[in-house]
Every structure is written in structure tokens, then in C-alpha cells.
C-alpha positions in Angstrom: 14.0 -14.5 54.1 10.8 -13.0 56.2 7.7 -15.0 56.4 5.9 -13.2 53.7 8.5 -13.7 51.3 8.1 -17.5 51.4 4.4 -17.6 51.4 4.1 -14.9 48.5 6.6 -17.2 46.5 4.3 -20.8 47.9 2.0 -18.8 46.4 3.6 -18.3 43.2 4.4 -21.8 42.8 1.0 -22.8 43.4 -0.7 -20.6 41.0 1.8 -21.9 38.1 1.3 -25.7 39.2 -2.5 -25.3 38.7 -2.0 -23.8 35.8 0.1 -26.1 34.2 -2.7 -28.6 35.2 -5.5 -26.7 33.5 -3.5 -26.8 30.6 -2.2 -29.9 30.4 -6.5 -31.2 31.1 -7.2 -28.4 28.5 -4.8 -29.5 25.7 -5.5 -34.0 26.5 -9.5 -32.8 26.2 -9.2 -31.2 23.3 -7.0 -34.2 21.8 -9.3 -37.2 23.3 -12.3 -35.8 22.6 -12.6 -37.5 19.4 -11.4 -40.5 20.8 -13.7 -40.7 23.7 -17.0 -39.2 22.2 -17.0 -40.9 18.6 -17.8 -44.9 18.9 -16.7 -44.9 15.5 -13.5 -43.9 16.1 -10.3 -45.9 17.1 -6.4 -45.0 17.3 -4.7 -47.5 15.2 -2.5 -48.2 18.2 -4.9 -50.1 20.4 -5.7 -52.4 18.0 -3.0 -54.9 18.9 -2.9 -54.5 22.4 -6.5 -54.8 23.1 -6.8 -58.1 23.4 -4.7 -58.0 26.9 -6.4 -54.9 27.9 -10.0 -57.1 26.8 -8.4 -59.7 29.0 -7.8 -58.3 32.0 -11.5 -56.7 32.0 -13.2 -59.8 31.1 -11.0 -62.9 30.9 -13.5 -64.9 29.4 -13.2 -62.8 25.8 -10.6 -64.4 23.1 -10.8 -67.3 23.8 -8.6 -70.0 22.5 -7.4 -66.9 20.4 -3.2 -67.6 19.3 -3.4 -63.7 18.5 -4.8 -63.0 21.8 -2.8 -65.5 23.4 0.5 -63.9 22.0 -0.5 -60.2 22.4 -1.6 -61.0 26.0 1.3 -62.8 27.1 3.1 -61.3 30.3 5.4 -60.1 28.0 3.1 -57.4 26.8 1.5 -56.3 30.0 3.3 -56.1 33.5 1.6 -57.5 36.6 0.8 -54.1 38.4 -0.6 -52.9 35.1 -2.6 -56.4 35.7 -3.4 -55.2 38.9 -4.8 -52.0 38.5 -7.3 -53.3 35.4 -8.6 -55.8 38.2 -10.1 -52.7 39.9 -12.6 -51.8 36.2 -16.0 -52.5 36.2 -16.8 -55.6 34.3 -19.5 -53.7 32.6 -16.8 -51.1 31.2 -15.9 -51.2 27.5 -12.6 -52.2 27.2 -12.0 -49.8 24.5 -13.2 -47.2 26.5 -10.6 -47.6 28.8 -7.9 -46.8 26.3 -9.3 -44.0 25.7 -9.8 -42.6 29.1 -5.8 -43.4 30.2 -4.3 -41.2 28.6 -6.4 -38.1 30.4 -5.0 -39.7 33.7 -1.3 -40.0 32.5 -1.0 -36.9 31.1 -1.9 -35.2 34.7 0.0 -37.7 36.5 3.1 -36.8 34.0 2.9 -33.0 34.7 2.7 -33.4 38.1 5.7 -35.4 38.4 7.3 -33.3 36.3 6.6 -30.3 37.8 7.8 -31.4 41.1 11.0 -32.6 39.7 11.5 -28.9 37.9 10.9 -26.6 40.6 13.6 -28.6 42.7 15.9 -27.5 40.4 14.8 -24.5 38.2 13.2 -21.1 39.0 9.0 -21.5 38.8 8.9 -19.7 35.6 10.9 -22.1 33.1 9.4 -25.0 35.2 5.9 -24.0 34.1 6.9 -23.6 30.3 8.9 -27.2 30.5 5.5 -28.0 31.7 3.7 -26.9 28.8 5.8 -27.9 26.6 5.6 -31.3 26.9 2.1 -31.1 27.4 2.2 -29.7 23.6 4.7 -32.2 22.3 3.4 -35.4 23.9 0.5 -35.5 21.7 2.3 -34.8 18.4 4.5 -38.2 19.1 1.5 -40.2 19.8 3.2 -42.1 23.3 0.0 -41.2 24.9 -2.4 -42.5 22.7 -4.2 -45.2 23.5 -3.2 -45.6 27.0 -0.7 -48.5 26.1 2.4 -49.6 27.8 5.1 -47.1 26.6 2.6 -44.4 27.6 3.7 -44.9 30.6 6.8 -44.0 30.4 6.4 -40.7 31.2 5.2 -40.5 34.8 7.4 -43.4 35.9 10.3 -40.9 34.2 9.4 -38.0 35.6 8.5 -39.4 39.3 12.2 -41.0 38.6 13.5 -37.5 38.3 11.3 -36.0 40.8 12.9 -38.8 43.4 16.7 -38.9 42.3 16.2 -34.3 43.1 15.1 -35.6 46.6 18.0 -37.6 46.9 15.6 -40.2 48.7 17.6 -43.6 48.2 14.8 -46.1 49.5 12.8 -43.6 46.7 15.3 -44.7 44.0 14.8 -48.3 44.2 11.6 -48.6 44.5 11.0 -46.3 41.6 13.2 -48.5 39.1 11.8 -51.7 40.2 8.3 -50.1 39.2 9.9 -49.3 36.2 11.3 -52.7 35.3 7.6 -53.7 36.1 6.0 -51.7 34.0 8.3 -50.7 31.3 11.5 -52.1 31.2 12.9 -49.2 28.7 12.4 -46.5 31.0 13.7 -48.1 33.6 16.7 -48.6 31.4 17.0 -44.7 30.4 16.5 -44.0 34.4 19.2 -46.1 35.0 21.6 -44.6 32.5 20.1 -41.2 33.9 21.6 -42.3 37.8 24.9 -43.2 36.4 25.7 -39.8 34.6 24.5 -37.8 37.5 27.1 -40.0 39.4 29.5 -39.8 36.8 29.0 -35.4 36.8 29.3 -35.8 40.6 32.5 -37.5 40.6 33.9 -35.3 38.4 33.8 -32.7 40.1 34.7 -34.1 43.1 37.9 -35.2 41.7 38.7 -31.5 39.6 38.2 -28.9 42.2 38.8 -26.1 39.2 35.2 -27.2 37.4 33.0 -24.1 37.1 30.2 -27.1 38.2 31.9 -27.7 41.2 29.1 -28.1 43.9 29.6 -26.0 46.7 31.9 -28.6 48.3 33.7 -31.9 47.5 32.6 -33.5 51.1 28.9 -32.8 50.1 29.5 -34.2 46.3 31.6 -37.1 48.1 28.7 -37.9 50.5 26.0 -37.8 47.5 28.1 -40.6 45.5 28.9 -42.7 48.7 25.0 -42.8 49.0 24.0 -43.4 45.2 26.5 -46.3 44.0 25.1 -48.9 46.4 21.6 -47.6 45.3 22.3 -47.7 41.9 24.2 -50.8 42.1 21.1 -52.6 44.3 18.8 -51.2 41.7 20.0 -52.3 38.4 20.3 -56.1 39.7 16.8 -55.7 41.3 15.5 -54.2 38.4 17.1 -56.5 35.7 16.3 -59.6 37.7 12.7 -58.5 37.2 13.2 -58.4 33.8 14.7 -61.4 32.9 12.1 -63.4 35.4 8.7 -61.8 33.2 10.8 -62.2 30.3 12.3 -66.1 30.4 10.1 -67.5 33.0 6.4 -66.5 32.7 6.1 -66.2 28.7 3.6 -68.0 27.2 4.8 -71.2 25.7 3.5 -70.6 22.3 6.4 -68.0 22.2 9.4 -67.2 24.0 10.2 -63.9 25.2 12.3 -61.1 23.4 14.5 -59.5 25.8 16.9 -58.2 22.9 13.8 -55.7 21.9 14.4 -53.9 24.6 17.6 -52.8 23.7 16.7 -51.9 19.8 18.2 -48.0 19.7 15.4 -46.2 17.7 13.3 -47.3 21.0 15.0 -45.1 23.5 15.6 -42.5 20.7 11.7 -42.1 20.4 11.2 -41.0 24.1 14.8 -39.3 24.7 14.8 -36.7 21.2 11.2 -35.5 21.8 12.4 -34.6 25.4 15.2 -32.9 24.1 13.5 -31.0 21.4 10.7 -30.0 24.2 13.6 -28.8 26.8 15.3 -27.0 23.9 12.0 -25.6 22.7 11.0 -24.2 26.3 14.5 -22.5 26.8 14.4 -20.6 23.9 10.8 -19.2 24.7 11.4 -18.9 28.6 14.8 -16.5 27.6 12.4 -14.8 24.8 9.9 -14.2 27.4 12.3 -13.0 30.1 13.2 -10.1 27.7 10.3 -9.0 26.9 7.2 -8.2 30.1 3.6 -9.7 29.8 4.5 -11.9 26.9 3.4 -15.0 28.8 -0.8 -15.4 27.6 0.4 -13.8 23.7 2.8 -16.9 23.5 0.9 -19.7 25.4 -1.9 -18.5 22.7 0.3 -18.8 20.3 1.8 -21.9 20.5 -1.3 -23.7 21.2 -2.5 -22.1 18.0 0.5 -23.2 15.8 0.0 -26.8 17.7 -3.3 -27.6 17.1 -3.3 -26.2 13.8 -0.6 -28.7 12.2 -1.9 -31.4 14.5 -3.9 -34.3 13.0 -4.8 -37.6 15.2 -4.1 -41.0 14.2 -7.8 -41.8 14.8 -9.1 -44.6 12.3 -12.4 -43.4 11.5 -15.0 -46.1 10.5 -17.9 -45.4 8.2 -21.4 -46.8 9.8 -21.7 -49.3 6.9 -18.9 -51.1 8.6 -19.8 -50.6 12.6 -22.7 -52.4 11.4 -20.8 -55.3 11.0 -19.0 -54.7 14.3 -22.2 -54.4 16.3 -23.8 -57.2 14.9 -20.9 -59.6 15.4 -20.6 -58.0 19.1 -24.0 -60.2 20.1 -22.5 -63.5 18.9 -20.7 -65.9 20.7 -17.7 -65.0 22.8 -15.9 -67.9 21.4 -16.8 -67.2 17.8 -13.9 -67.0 15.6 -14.6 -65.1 12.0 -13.0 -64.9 8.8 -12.9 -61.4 7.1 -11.0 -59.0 4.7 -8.1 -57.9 6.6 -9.5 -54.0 6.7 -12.9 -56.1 8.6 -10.7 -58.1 10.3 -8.3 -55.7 11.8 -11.4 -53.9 13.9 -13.3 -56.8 14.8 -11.3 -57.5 17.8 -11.1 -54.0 19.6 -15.3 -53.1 18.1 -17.1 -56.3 18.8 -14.4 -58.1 21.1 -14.6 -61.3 18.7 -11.7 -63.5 17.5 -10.6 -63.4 13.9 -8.6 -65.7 11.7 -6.2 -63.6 10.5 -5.6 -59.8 10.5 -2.9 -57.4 9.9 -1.4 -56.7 13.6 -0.5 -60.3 14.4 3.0 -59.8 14.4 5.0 -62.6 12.5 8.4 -60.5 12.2 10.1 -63.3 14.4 10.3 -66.8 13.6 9.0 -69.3 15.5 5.4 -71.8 16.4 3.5 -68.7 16.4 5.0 -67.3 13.6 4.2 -70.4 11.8 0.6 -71.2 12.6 -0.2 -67.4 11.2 1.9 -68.1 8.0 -0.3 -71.0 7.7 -3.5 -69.0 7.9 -2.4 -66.4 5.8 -2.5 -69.3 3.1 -5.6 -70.6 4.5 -7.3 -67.3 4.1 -6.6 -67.2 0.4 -7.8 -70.1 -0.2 -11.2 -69.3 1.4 -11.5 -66.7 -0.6 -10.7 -68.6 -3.8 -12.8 -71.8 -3.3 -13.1 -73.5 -6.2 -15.7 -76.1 -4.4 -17.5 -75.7 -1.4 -16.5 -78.9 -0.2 -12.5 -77.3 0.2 -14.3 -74.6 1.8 -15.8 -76.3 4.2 -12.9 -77.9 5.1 -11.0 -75.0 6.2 -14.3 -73.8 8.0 -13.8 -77.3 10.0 -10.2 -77.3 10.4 -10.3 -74.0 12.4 -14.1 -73.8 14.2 -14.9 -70.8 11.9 -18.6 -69.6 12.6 -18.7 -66.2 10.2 -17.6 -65.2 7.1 -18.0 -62.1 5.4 -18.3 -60.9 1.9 -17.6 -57.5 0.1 -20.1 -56.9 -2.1 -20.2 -55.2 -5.4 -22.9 -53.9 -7.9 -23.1 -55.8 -11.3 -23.8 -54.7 -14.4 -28.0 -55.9 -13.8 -27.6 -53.7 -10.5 -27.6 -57.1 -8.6 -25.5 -57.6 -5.2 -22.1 -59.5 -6.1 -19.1 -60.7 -4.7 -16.9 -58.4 -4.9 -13.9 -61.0 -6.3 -16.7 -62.7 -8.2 -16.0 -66.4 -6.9 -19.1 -68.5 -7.9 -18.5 -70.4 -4.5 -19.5 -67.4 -2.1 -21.9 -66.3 -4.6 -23.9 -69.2 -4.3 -23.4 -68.8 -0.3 -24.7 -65.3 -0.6 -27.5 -66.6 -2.3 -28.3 -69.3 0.2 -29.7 -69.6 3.8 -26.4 -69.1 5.1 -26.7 -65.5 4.6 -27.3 -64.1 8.0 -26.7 -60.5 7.8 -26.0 -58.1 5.6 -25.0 -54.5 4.8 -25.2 -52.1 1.9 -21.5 -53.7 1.3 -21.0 -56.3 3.4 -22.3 -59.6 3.9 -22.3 -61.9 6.8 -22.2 -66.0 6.0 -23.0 -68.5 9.1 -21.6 -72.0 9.4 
């Protein structure tokens, strides 16, 4: 092949790669925008896993928070994730950042996965693989957020992109960044290495398979290299594992290694892949038969995509963020009793601890499972006070600073409780009230 040959097909791959980066920006942009630009928007997913990401930005936030404490134990967040958020500003909104992620992930997937393509496929179908999970990714939500499993992608796809190279230091080190990060796709790598070895010795040992490589000393030479590495690998990788898991857990909980292993996990990242490399076939054959069909069915598709798309985005009326920005200049170690749809923003909006809310996770049981049970009860009964004196002793037992009210109209278009307990009526009536909204109101202690 002359020298031209190779630099008009450099070329080639070039102008696809770039490509498949403008789109993949294009599509993320259009996606995030919401996310990034409206303050009243958040993606339901961050919720629960802000309180690490708040952490690691500012450690002083949340504190002597049992939600926090459990959401940011290093269970939930690996220590090179850890790493990398000790590089953020301190003036940075935590929030922010989750927002902002996914844009870098997204990039850092399609390059990876573009390398690992054009190893092994001609540049054409590696461009629509490309886009094709750049238009799937954001229909299962993975990326969203910027939380853990959104990683999964570019440590997959670098996986990939190394185990084409055949680079065996490569190998290792890329599963023990999984195991770091995210032990499932460290798992699916893994399974990933031992089928290619499997396929390898296969046809090594039937010398009639159509699949046959070229010869059995070159398959025999690939497998003598990859079962130490894949052997070395796994125990590195699982020892890492079972070390974040058993031995650096907070003790208000113990680590759950078993959820690792829960099927519909790997089934969430391995069926959209499929359906993607499935997808991409059938267009990259369509497009094959028919010339300059390439911008009519990028077009297309994005079309069809961002027509039956719809974000996950929790949109807050401003009646609310009022109550979020005010609570946002109180106290970092303020601790506030609200209605669970209040409650369940307060953390991620105004970076204050609440009570109670609706992501605290109690679906194991154990002494974490057990204090929330108890507030759960403890929240009921704040809201049903029959004296103020039982009220303020739950205020007592837990340090609780706020409390706020939904209000109603009555029937003499005065502001009510909305439950219409004569308790917190008399509190919204009283000195206590510190702030309020058109229908909200904010109670001091």
C-alpha cells in the first residue's frame, strides 16, 4: 500500500473521529442544557448521591448527617473518584458539578470507543456504533447526573480499546481502575476477557472453525499471554473490592457486596449495548446499499430521538426555590424538618441536612435502617402535635432548628395549615415564624 493510500485513509479516519465528537458534544448539549442552565432544575438521580459529591467539595457540609453519613460512605464513592473532586474549586456548586460530568464522560466514552472500533471494524460502521450510542446513552439515563455507574462507560470502552491492543500491563491496570471505580464494570470486563479466551481456545483446538485465526501458534501465543493476565487481574481486582467493601465502610453500616451481583444490574448496561450494536448494523448495511444516505439518516435519527425523548429533570416551581435559597444562608449544621416533597430537595438546593426524606434508603435491615424507621415515626408525630410541649420534645431530641409548614387558604381567605393542627397554627401565628412563602412557611426553634 503506497504512501498516499495510507494518509488518504488517516485522513478518512480522522474526519469520522471528529465527527463523531461533534456529535456526540452536539447531542450531550442539547440534553444538559436544561440541566446546566435552569437552577431550578434537578435530575432526580443526584439527589441521593449528593451528599458525597457535597462532601468531597466541601467536607464541612452535612454534618453529623446519618443520611449523609450513609450515602457518603466509601461504599458509594471510590477513592480516585475522591481524588479527582479534591482538584474542584471550593467555590464550585456541588450541583453544578453533576451536571457538568456527564459532557466530559460522554466525550471520553466515544473516544474510547472509537479507538476500540476502528481496531477491529472498517471506519464507516465504527462511526455509526459511535453515534449510536451517543443516541442511546441518553434515553437510559446512565449519564445523568454524573454518578458512579456513569462511569461505566469509558472505563468499558478503554477496557475494550486495551484488550484490541493486546497490551497485558494495559489489562490490569484497566480492571483495577475498574474495581476502583465501579466494581460492575469491572465485573462485565472480566467476563468480557474470559470469552475472548474462551473463542481463542476454540479455535485453537478445532482447526475446521470458519473463525479460525490465521494460525493456531498466533491464537496459542495470545492465550499463553492472557490467562496469567486475566488470572492476576481478577484477584487484584476482587481484592480491591472486598477491602472498600469489608474494611473501610462506615460503621453505622456494613458494606453490601452481594449488590453487586444483583442481575438486572448488568442487564441495564449490557441490553442497551446490544440494542445500540444491533441498531447501528442494520443502518450501516442499509446505508451501504444505498450512496449519500449518510446526513438523510443521521438527520433522521436524531429527529426521531429527540422527539420521543423527555429528561428526567425535576422541575421546581419558584415558590419552592424560595425555600431552598433561604435555607441555603443558615447554618451548615442546621438540620430541618419538612414535607417529604421539601425535604427531598433541600439537601442537593440549599446543601442543608433534613430529618427525614424519601431517598434514605432503608431497604436493608440494620442500625441505620433503624434510626430512619424511628424518624419516620418521629416525623408524624411532629406533624400531629397535640401539645407543643411533645413537639418540642422531638425538636430537642434531634437539634431540629426549622420547620416548615404548607399552607392553605380558608374559607375567611386567611393563611392555614394545610393539615389544620391547632399546634403549628398557633406557631405560624407566633414569633417563630421566620420566613414565609405564598405556600410555605418557615418555623425557627
Amino acid at each position: 500500500m503506497n504512501f498516499s493510500k495510507i494518509l488518504e485513509m488517516e485522513i478518512t479516519k480522522r474526519k469520522y473521529f471528529l465527527l463523531s465528537l461533534f456529535l456526540s458534544f452536539s447531542i450531550a448539549s442539547f440534553v444538559q442544557f436544561r440541566a446546566i442552565f435552569d437552577d431550578t432544575a434537578v435530575n432526580s438521580g443526584v439527589r441521593n448521591q449528593i451528599y458525597w459529591m457535597a462532601r468531597l467539595v466541601d467536607p464541612s457540609l452535612f454534618p453529623n448527617d446519618i443520611i449523609a453519613d450513609h450515602f457518603a460512605q466509601p461504599k458509594m464513592i471510590s477513592p480516585i473518584l475522591s481524588f479527582i473532586y479534591g482538584f474542584l474549586p471550593k467555590n464550585i456548586e456541588p450541583s453544578d458539578v453533576t451536571q457538568f460530568i456527564p459532557l466530559v464522560l460522554v466525550l471520553v466514552s466515544t473516544i474510547f470507543l472509537f479507538k476500540a472500533a476502528e481496531l477491529r471494524f472498517d471506519i464507516i460502521y465504527t462511526f455509526w456504533l459511535c453515534f449510536g450510542f451517543n443516541v442511546g446513552i441518553w434515553m437510559i439515563d446512565n449519564l445523568a447526573g454524573g454518578l458512579q455507574r456513569a462511569f461505566f462507560y469509558p472505563l468499558f470502552f478503554l477496557f475494550l480499546w486495551i484488550l484490541a491492543k493486546k497490551s497485558r500491563v494495559g489489562i490490569i491496570l484497566c480492571l483495577l481502575l475498574e474495581a476502583f471505580i465501579y466494581p460492575i464494570s469491572f465485573i462485565i470486563s472480566l467476563v468480557v476477557l474470559v470469552l475472548c479466551l474462551v473463542f481463542q481456545s476454540l479455535c485453537v483446538l478445532d482447526g475446521d472453525l470458519k473463525l479460525r485465526s490465521s494460525s493456531n501458534s498466533g491464537s496459542q501465543v495470545f492465550i499463553e499471554k492472557l490467562v496469567p493476565v486475566s488470572l492476576l487481574g481478577a484477584v487484584l481486582g476482587f481484592c480491591v473490592i472486598y477491602i472498600r467493601y469489608l474494611y473501610f465502610t462506615d460503621s453505622l453500616v456494613s458494606g453490601y457486596l452481594h449488590e453487586e451481583f444483583i442481575l438486572k444490574q448488568y442487564l441495564s448496561y449490557i441490553a442497551p449495548l446490544l440494542a445500540v450494536i444491533i441498531v447501528t448494523r442494520f443502518i450501516y448495511d442499509f446505508e451501504r446499499g444505498i450512496r449519500n444516505l449518510r446526513l438523510v439518516l443521521v438527520i433522521l435519527v436524531l429527529f426521531m430521538s429527540f422527539s420521543f425523548w423527555r429528561d428526567n429533570l425535576i422541575k421546581i416551581d419558584k415558590d419552592e426555590y424560595k425555600i431552598y435559597k433561604f435555607f441555603k444562608t443558615t447554618a451548615k449544621d442546621t438540620l430541618i424538618v419538612a414535607p417529604i416533597n421539601i425535604a427531598d430537595n433541600i439537601p442537593i438546593f440549599s446543601y442543608r441536612s433534613v430529618l427525614v426524606n424519601s431517598v434514605m434508603d432503608v431497604t436493608k435491615k440494620n442500625r441505620y435502617s433503624s434510626l430512619i424507621e424511628e424518624r419516620i415515626k418521629d416525623l408524624d408525630e411532629i406533624y400531629s402535635a397535640t401539645t407543643l410541649n411533645a413537639l418540642k420534645i422531638l425538636v430537642k431530641k434531634y437539634g431540629i432548628k426549622f420547620l416548615v409548614l404548607e399552607l392553605k387558604k380558608g374559607d375567611s381567605g386567611a393563611e392555614q395549615v394545610m393539615n389544620g393542627n391547632p399546634v403549628l397554627q398557633n406557631l405560624l401565628l407566633s414569633k417563630r415564624l421566620c420566613f414565609k412563602t405564598e405556600n410555605y412557611a418557615v418555623i425557627k426553634f
